[in-house]
Structures are given as structure tokens and as C-alpha cells.
N, C-alpha and C positions, 0 to 999 in steps of 0.2 A: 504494500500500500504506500502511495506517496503521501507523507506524511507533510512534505510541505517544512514552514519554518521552525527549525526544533523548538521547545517552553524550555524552561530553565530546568537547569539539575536534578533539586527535587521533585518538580511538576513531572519532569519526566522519567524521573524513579518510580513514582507512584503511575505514570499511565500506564507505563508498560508491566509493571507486576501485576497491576489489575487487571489488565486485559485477559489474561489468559484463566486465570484460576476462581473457578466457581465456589468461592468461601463467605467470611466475612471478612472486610477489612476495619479495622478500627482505629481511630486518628487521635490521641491525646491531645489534651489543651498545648496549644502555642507550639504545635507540631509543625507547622506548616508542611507535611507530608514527610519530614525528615522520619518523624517514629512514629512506627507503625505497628499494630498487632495482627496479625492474620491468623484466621482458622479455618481449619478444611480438614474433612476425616477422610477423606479419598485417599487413594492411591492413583499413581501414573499407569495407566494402560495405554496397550499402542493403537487405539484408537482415538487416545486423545493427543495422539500426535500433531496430526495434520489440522486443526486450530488453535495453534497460539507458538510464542515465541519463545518459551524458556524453559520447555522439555525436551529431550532427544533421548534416543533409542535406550542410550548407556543409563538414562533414568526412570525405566518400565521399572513397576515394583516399589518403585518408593514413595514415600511423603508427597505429596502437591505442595503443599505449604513449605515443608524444609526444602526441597527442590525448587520452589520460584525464591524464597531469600536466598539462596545462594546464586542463583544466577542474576540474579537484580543489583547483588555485590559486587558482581563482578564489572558491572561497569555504575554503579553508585556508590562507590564502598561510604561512604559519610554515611548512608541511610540508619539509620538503628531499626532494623526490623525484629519483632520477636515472633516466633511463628507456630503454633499448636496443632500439634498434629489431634486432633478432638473434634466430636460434634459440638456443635453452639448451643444443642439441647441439655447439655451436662451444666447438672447444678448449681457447679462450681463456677457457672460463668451467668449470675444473679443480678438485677436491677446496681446492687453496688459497684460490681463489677462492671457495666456499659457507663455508671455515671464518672468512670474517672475519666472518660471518652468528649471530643468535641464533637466529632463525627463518625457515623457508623457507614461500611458501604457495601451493598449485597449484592452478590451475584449468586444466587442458590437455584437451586435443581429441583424442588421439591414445595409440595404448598408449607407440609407441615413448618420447616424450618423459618421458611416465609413469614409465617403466620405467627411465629415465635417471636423472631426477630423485633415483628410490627409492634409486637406487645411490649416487650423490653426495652425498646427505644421510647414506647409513649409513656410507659413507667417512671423511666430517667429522665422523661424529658430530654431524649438525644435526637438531634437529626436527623435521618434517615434516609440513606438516597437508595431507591430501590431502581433494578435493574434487569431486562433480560434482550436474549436476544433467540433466533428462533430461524434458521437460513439466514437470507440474507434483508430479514425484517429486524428491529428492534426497535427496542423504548429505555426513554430513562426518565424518572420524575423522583420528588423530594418528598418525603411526609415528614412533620411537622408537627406536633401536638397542637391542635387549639386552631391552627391556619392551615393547614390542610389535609384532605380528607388522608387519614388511612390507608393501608393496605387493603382493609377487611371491609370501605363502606362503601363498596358494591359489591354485588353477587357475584361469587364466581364460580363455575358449571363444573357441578359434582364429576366424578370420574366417570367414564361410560362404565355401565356395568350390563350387562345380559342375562334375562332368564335361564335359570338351569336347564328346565326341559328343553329352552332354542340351543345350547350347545350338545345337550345329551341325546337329543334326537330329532330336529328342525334346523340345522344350522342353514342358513342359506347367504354367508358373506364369508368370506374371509376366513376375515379376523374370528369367528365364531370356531373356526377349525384350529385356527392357531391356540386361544385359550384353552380350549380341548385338549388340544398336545400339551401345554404346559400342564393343564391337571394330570394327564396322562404320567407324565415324567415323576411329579409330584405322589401319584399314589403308586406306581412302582418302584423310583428311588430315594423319593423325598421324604417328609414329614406330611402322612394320608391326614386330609380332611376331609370330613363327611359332607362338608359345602362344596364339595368337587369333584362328585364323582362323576364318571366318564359312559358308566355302563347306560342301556337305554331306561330310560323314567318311564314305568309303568304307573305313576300318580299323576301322566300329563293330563289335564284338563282337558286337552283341547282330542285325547283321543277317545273321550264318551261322550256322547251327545247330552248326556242327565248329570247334573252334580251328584247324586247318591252311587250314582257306578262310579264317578270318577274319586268321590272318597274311600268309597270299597277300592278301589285300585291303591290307594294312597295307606290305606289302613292291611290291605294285602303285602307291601312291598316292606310295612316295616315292622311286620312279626314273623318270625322264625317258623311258628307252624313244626313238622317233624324235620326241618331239613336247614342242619348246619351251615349258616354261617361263612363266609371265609371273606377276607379282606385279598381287592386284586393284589395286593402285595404278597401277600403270604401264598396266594394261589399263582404267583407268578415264582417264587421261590420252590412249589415244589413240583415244579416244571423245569427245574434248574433255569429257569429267563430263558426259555429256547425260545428262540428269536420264530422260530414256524408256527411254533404253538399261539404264542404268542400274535401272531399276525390271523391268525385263521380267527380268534376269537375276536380280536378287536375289528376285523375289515370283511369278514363273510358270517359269521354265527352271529356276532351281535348287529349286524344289520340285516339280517335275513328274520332276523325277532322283531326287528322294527317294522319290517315290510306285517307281518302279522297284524299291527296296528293301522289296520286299514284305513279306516278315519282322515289318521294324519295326511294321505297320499290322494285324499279326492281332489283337490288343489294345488295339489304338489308333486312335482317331478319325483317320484319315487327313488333312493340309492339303488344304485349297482352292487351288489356283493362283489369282493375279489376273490380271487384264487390263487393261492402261492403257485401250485402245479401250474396253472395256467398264466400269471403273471411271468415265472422264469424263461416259458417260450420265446418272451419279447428278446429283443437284441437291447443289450445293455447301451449306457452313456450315447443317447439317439439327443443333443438336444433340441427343444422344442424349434416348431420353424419362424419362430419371428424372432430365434436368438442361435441361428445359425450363421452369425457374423462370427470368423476365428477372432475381432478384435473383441469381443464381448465379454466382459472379465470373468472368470469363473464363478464367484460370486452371485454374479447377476446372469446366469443360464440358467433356466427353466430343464429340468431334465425329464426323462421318461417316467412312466410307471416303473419300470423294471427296474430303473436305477437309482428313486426311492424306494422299492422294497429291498434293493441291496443294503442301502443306506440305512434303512432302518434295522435290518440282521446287525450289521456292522454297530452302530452304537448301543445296542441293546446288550450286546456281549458285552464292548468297552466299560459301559456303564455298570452293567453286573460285577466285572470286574475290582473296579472302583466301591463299589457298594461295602466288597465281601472285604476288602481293608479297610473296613471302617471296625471301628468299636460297638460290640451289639449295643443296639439302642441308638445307634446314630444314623443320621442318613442324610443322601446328599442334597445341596443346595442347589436349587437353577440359578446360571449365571448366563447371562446372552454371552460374554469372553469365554464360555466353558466351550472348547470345540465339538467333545463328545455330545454335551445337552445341546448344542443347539444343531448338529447334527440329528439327533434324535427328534426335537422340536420339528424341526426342516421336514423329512421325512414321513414323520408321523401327521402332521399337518395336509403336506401333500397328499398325503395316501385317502386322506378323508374329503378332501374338496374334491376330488377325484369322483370316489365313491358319491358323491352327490352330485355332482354333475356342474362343479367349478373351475375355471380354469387353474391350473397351479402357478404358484410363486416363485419366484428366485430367493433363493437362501438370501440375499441383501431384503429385498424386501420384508421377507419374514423377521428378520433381526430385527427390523426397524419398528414394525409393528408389536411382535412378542415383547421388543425392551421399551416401547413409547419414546423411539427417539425420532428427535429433528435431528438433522445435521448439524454441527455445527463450522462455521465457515469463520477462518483466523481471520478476516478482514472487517467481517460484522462484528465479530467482538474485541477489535483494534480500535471501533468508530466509535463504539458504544463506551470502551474504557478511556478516551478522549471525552468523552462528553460528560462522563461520572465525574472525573478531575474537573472540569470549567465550573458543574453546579457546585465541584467540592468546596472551589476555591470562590465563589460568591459567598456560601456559608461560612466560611472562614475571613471573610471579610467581611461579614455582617453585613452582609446583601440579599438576606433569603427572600427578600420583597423581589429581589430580581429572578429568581428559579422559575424553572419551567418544566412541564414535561417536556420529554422533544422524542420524538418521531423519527427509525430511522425508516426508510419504503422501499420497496422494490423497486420501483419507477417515477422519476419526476412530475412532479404536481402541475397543473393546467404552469403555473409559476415557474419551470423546470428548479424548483428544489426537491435534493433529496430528502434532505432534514426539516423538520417541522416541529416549531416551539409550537405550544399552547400552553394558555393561563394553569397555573396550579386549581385547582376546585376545593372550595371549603370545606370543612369536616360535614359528614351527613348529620344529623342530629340523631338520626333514628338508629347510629350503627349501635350494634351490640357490643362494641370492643372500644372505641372512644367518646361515645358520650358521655355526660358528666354522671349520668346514673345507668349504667346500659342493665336493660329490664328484655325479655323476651316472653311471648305465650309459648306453649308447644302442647300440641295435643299427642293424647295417646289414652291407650285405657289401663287406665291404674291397676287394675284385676290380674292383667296379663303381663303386664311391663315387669321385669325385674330391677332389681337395684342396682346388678351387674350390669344392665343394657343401658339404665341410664347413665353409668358410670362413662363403659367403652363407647357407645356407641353415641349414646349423647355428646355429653359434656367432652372426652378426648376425640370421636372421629368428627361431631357436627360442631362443634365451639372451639376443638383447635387446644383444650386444657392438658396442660403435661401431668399436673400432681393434683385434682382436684377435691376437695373437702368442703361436704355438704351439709346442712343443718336443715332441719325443718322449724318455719317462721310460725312455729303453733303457741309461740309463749315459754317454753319452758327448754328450747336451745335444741331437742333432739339430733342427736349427731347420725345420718345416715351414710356418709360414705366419709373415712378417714384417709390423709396420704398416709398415715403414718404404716407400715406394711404390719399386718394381721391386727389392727384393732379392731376394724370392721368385716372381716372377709365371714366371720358366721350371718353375715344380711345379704349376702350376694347372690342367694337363688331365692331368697324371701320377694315377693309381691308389693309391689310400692302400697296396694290398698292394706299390707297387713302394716302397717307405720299408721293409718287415719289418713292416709296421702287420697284426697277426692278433690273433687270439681270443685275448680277455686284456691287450690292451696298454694304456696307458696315455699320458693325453695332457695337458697341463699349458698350460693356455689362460690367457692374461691381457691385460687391457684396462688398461693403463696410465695410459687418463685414468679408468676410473671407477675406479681401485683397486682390482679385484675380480679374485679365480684361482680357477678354476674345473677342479678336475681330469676328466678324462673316459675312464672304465672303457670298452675298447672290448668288445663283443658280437657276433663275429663270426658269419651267417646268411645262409642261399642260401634262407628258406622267406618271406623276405617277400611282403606280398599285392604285385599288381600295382600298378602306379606310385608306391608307396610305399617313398620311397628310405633311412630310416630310421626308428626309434620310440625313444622315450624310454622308460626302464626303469625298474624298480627303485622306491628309496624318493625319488621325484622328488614335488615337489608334482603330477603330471601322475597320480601313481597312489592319492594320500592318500585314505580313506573309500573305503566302499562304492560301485561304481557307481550311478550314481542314476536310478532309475524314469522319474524326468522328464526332459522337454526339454530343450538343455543351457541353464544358466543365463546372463544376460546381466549386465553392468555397468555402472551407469552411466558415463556420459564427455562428460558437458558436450557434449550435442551432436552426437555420435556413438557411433552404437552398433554399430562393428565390423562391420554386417550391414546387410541389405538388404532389409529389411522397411521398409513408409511407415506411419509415424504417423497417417494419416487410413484408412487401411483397415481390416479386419478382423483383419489376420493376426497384428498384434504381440501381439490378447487373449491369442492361441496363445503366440508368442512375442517376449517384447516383454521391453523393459528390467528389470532384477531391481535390489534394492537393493542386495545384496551379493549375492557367492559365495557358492555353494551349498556347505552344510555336511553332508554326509548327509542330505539332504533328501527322499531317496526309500527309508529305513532300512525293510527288511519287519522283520514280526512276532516273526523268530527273529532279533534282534540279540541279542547275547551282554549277557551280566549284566553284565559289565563296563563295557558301554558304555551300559546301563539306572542301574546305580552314578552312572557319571560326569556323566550329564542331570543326574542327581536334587543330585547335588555341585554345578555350575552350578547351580539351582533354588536351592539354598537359600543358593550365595554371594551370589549377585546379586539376584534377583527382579526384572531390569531388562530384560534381552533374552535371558541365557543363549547369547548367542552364535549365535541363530540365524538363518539367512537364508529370505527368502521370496521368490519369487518373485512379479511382478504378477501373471499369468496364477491364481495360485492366488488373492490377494488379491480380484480380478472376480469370483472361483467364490463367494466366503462372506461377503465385506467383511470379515473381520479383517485387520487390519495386519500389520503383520512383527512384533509382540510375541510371541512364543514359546520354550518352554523350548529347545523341538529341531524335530525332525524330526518329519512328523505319525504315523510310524509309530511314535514312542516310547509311543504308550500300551498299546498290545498289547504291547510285551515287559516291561508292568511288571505283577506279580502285582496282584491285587483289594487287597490289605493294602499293601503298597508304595503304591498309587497313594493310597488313602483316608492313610494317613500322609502321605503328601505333599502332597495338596490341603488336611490339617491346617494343614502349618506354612507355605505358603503363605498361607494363611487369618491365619494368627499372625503374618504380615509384613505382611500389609496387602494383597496381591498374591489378584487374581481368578484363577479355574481353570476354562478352557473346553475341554473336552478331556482331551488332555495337553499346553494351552497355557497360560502364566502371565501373567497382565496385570497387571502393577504400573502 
């Protein structure tokens, strides 16, 4: 990348360290980027070679963090870096710990840490320059206690997840085969979970036409009756993992049992059963014909049937192998770097898109999808580590008036920029993570709910709590869920109604290391849809704006994108990484004046972004950039005279008018 005129010493200590390493960086007072704290619990793999500057070959296997200070030494040596090889989730790094801090600055991989981080800096009162990038998209904006919004005060779209019965017997995408394999991998070499079994679901719904047969299916499949038991694991052990056995059961018996569920197949393309004897006829390594380029990398060739059913003999054995050194009771971990599982994943994956009647993937693809990666490209996160240093250093000169989010895009704006500031946005009132009293409803039925569910499933997977400790607001302090380990664990399959927990109660949640109390309106309900064990109510970031027309919107994340779409395919154009949160982005025609007022108020404060977000999928439909006032429904709800007013004083700002879109 031409970097153009170098920044001075330290500027350029700190751009270049940050560029590369997905951690946190931490900035002491009166640092001026000279001392630095960094942490990252990664290691160097040779994937992460090819984006960034101060890894190589000779450093697979080690530290990220102790590897980038020592290369940033070598041509800054003044810097004082200290560097932790740790997660930022460990105790030991507490609200006191971020207040010795001027400045925090993240480049993280993951919502949770994210979602930490946001809390810790609002805690201490630090400033916080959040960060990602995602190909050759990205963004960088400031959060702020008090001035602006958050990490957490917009919604952002849960992980994709898929019914069990669509992967165990309906899959008809992909991705649904690929998760499959990975359960697969999982209950014969991993740690088996009963939420992931692979075999066909005799409880699907959708294969009796009457609720009473489809519970009798459901109430059949999980009693024993006279006939033993066995876990695919254990029945795959005393097969010795023969890889024949092995395939006949997963790729002709258990789908030749599906075909029996007739139902399922009146609308659907029925699977094919395989056959080993008849599979091995094929001629081996045939690859497919739109990857019979020899420049085609091996990676990315689509191969035959026959040379994923090699493929999968082949790591089955490897795998077994692997297994039977392990110590009993242990068992192995999927890693997308593991050659054998993802070889296996690969194989196993294909075999089944196959059998249903999908085209197959190239082992890159599949990677990409199984690990929920984006590429990352050493250039877009060169742009983005320049532009983290320029907000670093307004906060450090007590400029935060002057931050921005900024924009990087694919393609230049009607404006030809690539980059695009927009105004920071002020705290939402209603988030649940920095208002001055965050309060949330959540319904569920207290009958069935356990204390456990609200513990993991509530409070750590939907509120983001590391250590949380719960009271009941009945008067007299009830303690229902303690951090401290075994005070509370005998309430952990008890029934939130056996506490007096009913319609109306109240619950007093707190995570001690991030600082944060979170009260919780209970909404007692027997009308929830099936397997949904609670929902988030009220004036939550989860219900802010209008529903939106479109697809749900995506975030960048340095590298992950929550979901299960590949970056080399088709599908992300659909649905694929977004710059930001959708902000009423799908606003129909009868949007209330007031909220036609309030576009037109952002227009004429800013002429810079007006706060809005764009999705890529709309960006590919038009090539404009995320520059816009709003929503693209905004221009229908603004009368003929409103709108020529306004494209006026836009005109008078300097700022272009494409639509109801503003380009400064």
C-alpha cells in the first residue's frame, strides 16, 4: 500500500502494530502512543500470514502479541510496549485495570469480547475506538460514555442458527451439510452433544400430518422400549471406525430410512442413497468441469464423488488414529487448521449435498463457511489501522468533538471517495448496557424456565454477562444465582416459579467485574412459539425502529461474520457483511412526519452521513456507498415542497442529492 507521507515515530509505531493484530491495545495517560499495553490470546497460524506486516513463516506457533512487540522494536525501539499473551475476558484485567488507561483500541474477532470490552470502557469511563474490517470493507468509530452511542445500542443479528430436523433430515443449502459434518466429526471424535445429533429425527413435525402422531414420534424416539441404546461414538468404536461401515450407515441406511418418511418428499426432491461398491467404480480425482483449469488451486477444485468417498476413508482412519492417543475421556477438538478434520468436514459435507441433490464445494469454500471466515486483506487492515491512530490522536488531544465514524467501501461514492466520515450518534436512551438505569422486560414462562437457563442462556448468551449475580426484588434480598462457584449451583434445575418468581417480578442482575446492573421486568407467558424459551420485550435495543423490509443486517468483525455464508460464493451478495446497523433501513412510505422532520434535522446538521446505514447487498444493486441521509424509503414520506426545500439547502452546503440520498 502507498502509504504516502510517513506520521512521526510514534504515530507510526502504533499504526503499524495495530494494523495487523486482532487484540486490544491500551494507551496510558501522557503516552502519546510511546506505551502501550497489548493483548491477544491467539497464536500465529499460516493463515494469518498473508494480512499484515509483522508475522512470517519463522513465527507460526507463537504469541500474536509477543510477536508484533518485537517486530515493532525493531524499527521503534523507544516504544515501551508490554504485551499479554491473555484473553481481555480474565478477571485480572477489571474496570481498575482499563482506568489506568487514556485510551482503549479494539480490533477483536468475536461479539463476546466486543461486548466486554464496550462495558469496561463505559465502566472506567475510557474511550473506546472500536474497529473492524471484513475484505476489503471497513469501519472505525469512537464510543464515549454519555456522547456516544455504544457498542450495544443497536441491535445486532443473532448468529444464524438452523433447525435440527433441517440439518438431520431437510437440509436443502449448503451450509446445512457443512454443520452436519461438523456435528458428525463432533459425535464420533469430539465431545457428543445430544443438540447435535446427525442421525434422521423421527420427532420431525413436519413428517405427520397430526400433532398427536408427531408427539408419539417424538415420545417414541426418546424411550428405550427393549432395545439398547448406543451412542454413534461408541457404535462407531466397535466397528473399529471402519471407514465402509461407516459410510454405508451415514450415506445409504440412514437415508434410505428417510426416504420411509414419505411426507417429507411430497415437495421435495427426495436423496439419493450411495453405495460404496458402486461409488468405487467411479475413476478417482475426475475434477468437477467448471474447475478443470490446471491453474485452479487445489484448494479451490470441486472433486468427484469417488474422491470424496476416498477422502473421507482417509481421515476417518487419521482421525481414529488421533483419537486412540488421546487419554480415555478425552476427545478431539474441530479446528478448520486441523488438516485431518477439515479433510473429514470436506468430504463428509460433500458426500451429503451430493446425496440430496446439491452441487458440491471446494474444500476453500467449505473452510470458509465451517470457520465463518471473511478474508482478510493486509491492505484493508493497513487503512483501517491509519485511521484508528488519526481518531487516537484527536482523543488525545482532547478533540473527541472532532471523531467520526469513517467508512472504508468497496467502491467510490457518486463523490469518488473511498472513505466516508459520518457524525458520531448519541447514546440511545433505551440501550440496556448504557443508560443511566438500563431496565429490560423478557418474557418466558416461569413454570418451565430454569434458573440455569436464565443464568447461561439469558443473562451470559443474550446480555453478554461474564460473572452474573442475581437477587430477587421481593423485599427480603433472595439470592438466586451467585458468581461465587457452588453457593448457588443446588437452584440450577429448580423452576424460576418455585422462588415466587411470577408475572410482574423483578430481578436485579449484576456482573461485578464489568460494573454493570441490569434490572429485569419479569413477563410471565404459556403462549410462546415452540422451542423458544424466552423473548426480549419492550423498549430493548432488540425492538428500536421499525421492522425492516430487508434481510437482517450484518457487522463487520474483523474477520468474522457471526454467520455462515463463504466469501467466495454467491450468497453473501444476498447476504453479506453490512457497515453498520441497520437504522430503519426498510422505512415504507407512510413513516410518520415526525420521523420525515427528524431525517430532514440530521440533513441539515450534518450533510456527512446523517446516521445512516447501508447494507453491501444494496451497495452491489446501485454502487452508491453508505453516504445517505436515511432510509431509502425516506423520500416518499416527504411532500414535493419539503423535498425541493431540502435538496435546496443541501445544494447550499455543498452536499449532492441523489434521491432522498445526501452526498457530501
Amino acid at each position: 500500500m502507498d502509504r504516502g507521507e510517513e506520521p512521526p515515530g510514534e504515530v507510526d509505531c502504533a499504526f503499524r502494530s495495530r494494523a495487523v493484530n486482532p487484540s486490544v491495545l491500551a494507551l496510558p495517560a501522557g503516552s502519546c502512543f510511546h506505551f502501550c499495553f497489548q493483548i491477544d490470546l491467539d497464536t500465529i497460524d499460516v493463515s494469518n500470514l498473508n494480512r499484515q506486516f509483522l508475522f512470517q513463516k519463522k513465527h507460526v506457533g507463537r504469541s500474536k502479541s509477543q510477536v508484533a512487540k518485537e517486530s515493532v522494536l525493531q524499527f521503534c525501539p523507544e516504544a515501551n510496549i508490554i504485551a499479554y499473551h491473555d484473553s481481555i475476558m480474565n478477571p485480572d484485567y477489571n474496570v481498575e485495570f482499563f482506568r489506568q488507561f487514556t485510551l482503549v483500541m479494539n480490533a477483536l474477532d468475536n461479539r463476546a469480547a466486543r461486548n466486554h470490552v464496550n462495558r469496561m470502557c463505559l465502566a472506567a469511563d475510557i474511550p473506546l475506538i472500536e474497529s473492524g474490517t471484513a475484505g476489503y470493507l471497513g469501519q472505525v468509530t469512537v464510543i464515549k460514555k454519555g456522547v456516544t452511542e455504544c457498542y450495544e445500542c443497536q441491535p445486532k443479528p443473532t448468529q444464524k442458527t438452523f433447525p435440527g430436523c433441517t440439518i438431520r433430515n431437510t437440509p436443502s443449502e449448503p451450509i446445512h451439510c457443512i454443520v452436519w459434518a461438523k456435528y458428525l466429526f463432533n459425535q464420533l471424535f469430539g465431545e457428543e452433544d445430544a443438540d447435535q445429533e446427525v442421525s434422521p429425527d423421527r420427532a420431525d413435525p413436519e413428517a405427520a400430518w397430526e400433532p398427536a402422531e408427531a408427539e408419539a414420534r417424538a415420545l417414541a424416539s426418546n424411550e428405550d422400549g427393549e432395545i439398547k441404546r448406543v451412542s454413534t461414538k461408541e457404535w462407531a468404536k466397535s466397528t473399529g471406525y471402519d471407514p465402509v461401515k461407516l459410510f454405508t450407515k451415514l450415506f445409504k441406511d440412514d437415508i434410505r430410512y428417510l426416504l420411509t418418511m414419505d411426507k417429507l418428499w411430497r415437495k421435495r426432491k427426495p436423496p439419493v442413497p450411495l453405495d460404496w461398491a458402486e461409488v468405487q467404480k467411479q475413476e478417482q480425482n475426475i475434477p468437477d468441469q467448471q474447475n478443470e483449469s490446471s491453474a485452479v488451486l487445489k484448494d479451490q477444485q470441486v472433486l468427484n464423488v469417488r474422491s470424496y468417498a476416498d477422502l473421507f476413508s482417509k481421515s476417518v482412519k487419521t482421525l481414529s488414529l488421533h483419537l486412540a492417543e488421546k487419554a480415555d475421556g478425552e476427545a478431539l477438538i474441530w479446528d478448520k487448521d486441523d488438516p485431518s478434520a477439515m479433510d473429514f468436514v470436506t468430504a463428509a459435507a460433500n458426500l451429503r449435498m451430493h446425496v440430496f441433490g446439491m452441487n458440491m464445494k471446494s474444500r476453500f469454500d467449505i473452510k470458509s463457511m465451517a470457520g465463518n471466515i471473511i478474508p482478510a486483506i493486509a491492505t484493508t487492515n493497513a487503512v483501517i489501522a491509519g485511521l484508528i491512530v488519526l481518531e487516537g490522536l484527536k482523543i488525545l488531544s482532547g478533540k473527541i468533538d472532532q471523531c467520526r465514524t469513517i467508512f472504508l467501501n468497496k467502491q467510490p461514492n457518486p463523490r469518488k471517495k473511498l472513505l466516508v466520515p459520518c457524525a458520531l450518534d448519541p447514546p440511545n436512551p433505551n440501550c440496556y448496557v448504557c443508560a443511566s438505569k438500563p431496565e429490560v422486560t423478557v418474557k418466558l414462562n416461569t413454570h418451565k424456565v430454569t434458573v440455569l437457563t436464565l443464568q447461561d442462556k439469558i443473562l451470559k448468551e443474550k446480555f453478554a454477562m461474564v460473572a452474573p449475580d442475581v437477587q430477587i426484588d421481593d423485599g427480603k434480598g433472595t439470592i438466586l444465582i451467585s458468581s461465587e462457584e457452588g453457593e448457588t449451583e443446588a437452584n440450577n434445575h429448580r423452576k424460576l416459579s418455585d422462588f415466587g418468581i411470577r408475572n410482574g417480578s423483578r430481578l436485579q442482575a449484576d456482573d461485578f467485574l464489568q460494573d454493570y446492573t441490569l434490572l429485569i421486568n419479569v413477563l410471565h407467558s404459556e403462549d410462546l412459539e415452540k422451542d423458544v424459551e424466552f423473548e426480549v420485550v419492550g423498549d430493548t435495543p432488540e425492538r428500536i425502529g421499525p421492522k425492516p423490509s430487508e434481510p437482517t443486517s450484518r457487522n463487520i468483525s474483523n474477520g468474522s461474520d457471526d454467520g455462515a455464508q463463504p466469501s467466495t460464493s454467491t450468497a453473501p451478495e444476498q447476504e453479506d457483511v453490512v457497515i453498520v446497523d441497520s437504522e430503519d433501513e426498510g422505512t415504507s412510505s407512510n413513516a410518520a412526519d415526525a420521523e420525515s422532520r427528524s431525517r430532514k434535522r440530521k440533513l441539515e446538521k450534518g450533510c456527512e452521513c446523517g446516521g445512516a446505514k447501508r447494507s453491501r447487498a444494496e451497495q452491489e444493486q446501485d454502487d452508491l456507498m453508505i453516504v445517505e441521509s436515511e432510509d431509502e424509503g425516506a423520500a416518499s414520506s416527504l411532500g414535493e415542497e419539503e423535498s425541493r426545500s431540502l435538496k435546496r439547502k443541501l445544494e447550499e452546503k455543498g452536499c449532492e442529492c441523489v434521491g432522498a440520498k445526501s452526498v457530501c
